[in-house]
C-alpha angles and dihedrals in degrees: 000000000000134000130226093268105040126086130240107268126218076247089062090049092054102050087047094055078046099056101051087038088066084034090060091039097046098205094321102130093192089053088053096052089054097042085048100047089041088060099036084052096053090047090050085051092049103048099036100248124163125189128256120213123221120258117266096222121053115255121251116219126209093210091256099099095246 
């Protein structure tokens, strides 16, 4: 929640796309994955996105956090 003086968050953005997303759904958890995965589709297209797979192999960290 946000106060007078603060701006909306991506964080924000994303609740509210959330939220009309469950609206449209109304509870039906297949609609919503579809819904989901159609809008995150059409994002990826407009801004040029590919996806990355995962490595095959699992990452070894150094402890640094990198």
């Amino acid at each position: 929640m946000q106060t007078e003086n603060e701006q909306p968050t991506a964080v924000d953005d994303v609740r509210k796309v959330r939220e009309q997303i469950d609206r449209e759904s109304a509870g039906d958890i297949r609609r919503h994955i579809d819904r989901s995965n159609r809008v995150l589709e059409e994002y990826r297209e407009k801004l040029g996105l590919k996806i990355v797979p995962p490595p095959s192999q699992p990452v070894e960290r150094n402890g640094t956090g990198g």
